[in-house]
C-alpha positions as CSV (number, residue, x, y, z in Angstrom):
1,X,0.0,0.0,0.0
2,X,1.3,3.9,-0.7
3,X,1.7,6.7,1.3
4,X,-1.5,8.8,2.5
5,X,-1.8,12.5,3.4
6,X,-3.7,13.0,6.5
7,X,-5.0,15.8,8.7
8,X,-2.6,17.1,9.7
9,X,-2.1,18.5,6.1
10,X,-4.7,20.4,5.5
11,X,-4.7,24.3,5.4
12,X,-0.9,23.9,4.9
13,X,0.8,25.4,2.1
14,X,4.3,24.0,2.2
15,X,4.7,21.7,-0.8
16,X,8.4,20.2,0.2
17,X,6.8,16.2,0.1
18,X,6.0,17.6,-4.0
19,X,9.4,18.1,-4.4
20,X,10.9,15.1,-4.0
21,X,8.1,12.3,-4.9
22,X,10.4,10.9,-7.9
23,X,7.4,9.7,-9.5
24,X,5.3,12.8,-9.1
25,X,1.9,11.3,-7.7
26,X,1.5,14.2,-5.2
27,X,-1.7,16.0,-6.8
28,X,-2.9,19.9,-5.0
29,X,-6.5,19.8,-3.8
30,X,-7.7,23.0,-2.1
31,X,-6.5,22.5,1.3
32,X,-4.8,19.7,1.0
33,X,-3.0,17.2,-0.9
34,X,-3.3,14.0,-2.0
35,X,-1.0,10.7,-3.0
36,X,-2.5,8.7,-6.0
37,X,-2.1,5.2,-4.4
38,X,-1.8,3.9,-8.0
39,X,1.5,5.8,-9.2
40,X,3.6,6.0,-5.5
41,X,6.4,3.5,-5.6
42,X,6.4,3.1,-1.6
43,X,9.5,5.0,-1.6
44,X,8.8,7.4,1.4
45,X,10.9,10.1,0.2
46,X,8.0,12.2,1.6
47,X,7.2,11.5,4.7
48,X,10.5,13.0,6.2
49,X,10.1,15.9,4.3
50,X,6.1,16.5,5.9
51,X,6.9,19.8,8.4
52,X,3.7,18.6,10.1
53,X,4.3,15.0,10.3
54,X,1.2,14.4,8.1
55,X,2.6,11.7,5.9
56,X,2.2,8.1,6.4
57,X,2.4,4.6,5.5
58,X,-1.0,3.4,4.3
59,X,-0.5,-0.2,6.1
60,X,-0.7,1.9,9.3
61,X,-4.1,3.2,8.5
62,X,-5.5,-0.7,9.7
63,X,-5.2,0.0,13.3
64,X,-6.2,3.8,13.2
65,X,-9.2,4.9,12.6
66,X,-8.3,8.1,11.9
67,X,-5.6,7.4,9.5
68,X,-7.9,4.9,7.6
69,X,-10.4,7.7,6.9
70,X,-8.3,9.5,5.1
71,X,-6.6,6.6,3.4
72,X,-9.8,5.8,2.1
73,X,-10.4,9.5,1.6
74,X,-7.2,9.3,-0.7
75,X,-8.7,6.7,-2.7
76,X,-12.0,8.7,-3.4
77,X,-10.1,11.6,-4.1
78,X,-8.6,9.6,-7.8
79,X,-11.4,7.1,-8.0
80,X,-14.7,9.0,-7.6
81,X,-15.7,12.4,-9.6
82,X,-14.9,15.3,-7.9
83,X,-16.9,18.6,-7.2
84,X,-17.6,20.3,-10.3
85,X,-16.1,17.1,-12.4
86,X,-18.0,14.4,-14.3
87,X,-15.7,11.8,-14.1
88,X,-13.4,11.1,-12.0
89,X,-9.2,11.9,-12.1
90,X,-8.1,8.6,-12.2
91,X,-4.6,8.0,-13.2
92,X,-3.3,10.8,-14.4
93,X,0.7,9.9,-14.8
94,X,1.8,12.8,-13.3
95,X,0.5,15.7,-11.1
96,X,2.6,18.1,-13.1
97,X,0.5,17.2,-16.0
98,X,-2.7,18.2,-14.4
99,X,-1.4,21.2,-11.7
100,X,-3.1,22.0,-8.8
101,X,-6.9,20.9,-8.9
102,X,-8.3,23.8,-6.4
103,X,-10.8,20.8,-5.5
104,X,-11.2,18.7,-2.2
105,X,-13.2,15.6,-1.4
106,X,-16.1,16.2,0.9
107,X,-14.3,14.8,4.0
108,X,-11.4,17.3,3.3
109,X,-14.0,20.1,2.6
110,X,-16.0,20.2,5.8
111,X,-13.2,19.1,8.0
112,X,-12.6,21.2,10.7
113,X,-10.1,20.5,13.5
């Protein structure tokens, strides 16, 4: 399983995890960003690079509830059709391709901390 992007991401602007993701499945919502599960190569160059500690393995999601919210919140985000979308993003190859998307899922919408 990838890396997810949780919480503790969102309403943070600092983009260092899209910097080095050699493989560039890091994609911009509105408040927060998202790994495509389908492109990460389980490298983890990101998750030291998180300032707030927001990056994590996905295989730890199965004993957090927390974490597996948003790791099935990170699947929605690439598998179901986003707000103002008809279909969904899918697999893009690349988040450079597609820039920032200025579009959350609902979860990361109405979440407040």
């Amino acid at each position: 399983m990838s890396y997810v992007i949780g919480a503790s991401c969102i309403d943070v602007t600092d983009r260092a995890c899209l910097d080095v993701c050699p493989v560039d499945c890091i994609y911009v919502g509105d408040r927060k960003s998202y790994i495509n599960a389908n492109e990460c190569i389980d490298c983890g160059a990101c998750e030291p690079e998180c300032p707030v500690d927001a990056i994590f393995a996905g295989r730890t999601a199965r004993s957090d509830e927390g974490k597996a919210r948003f790791a099935a919140d990170s699947i929605a985000f690439f598998a179901e059709p986003l707000p103002g979308r008809h279909t969904p993003l899918g697999d893009p190859g690349g988040a450079g391709a597609v820039g920032d998307l200025g579009v959350d899922t609902a979860l990361v919408s109405a979440y407040r901390p």
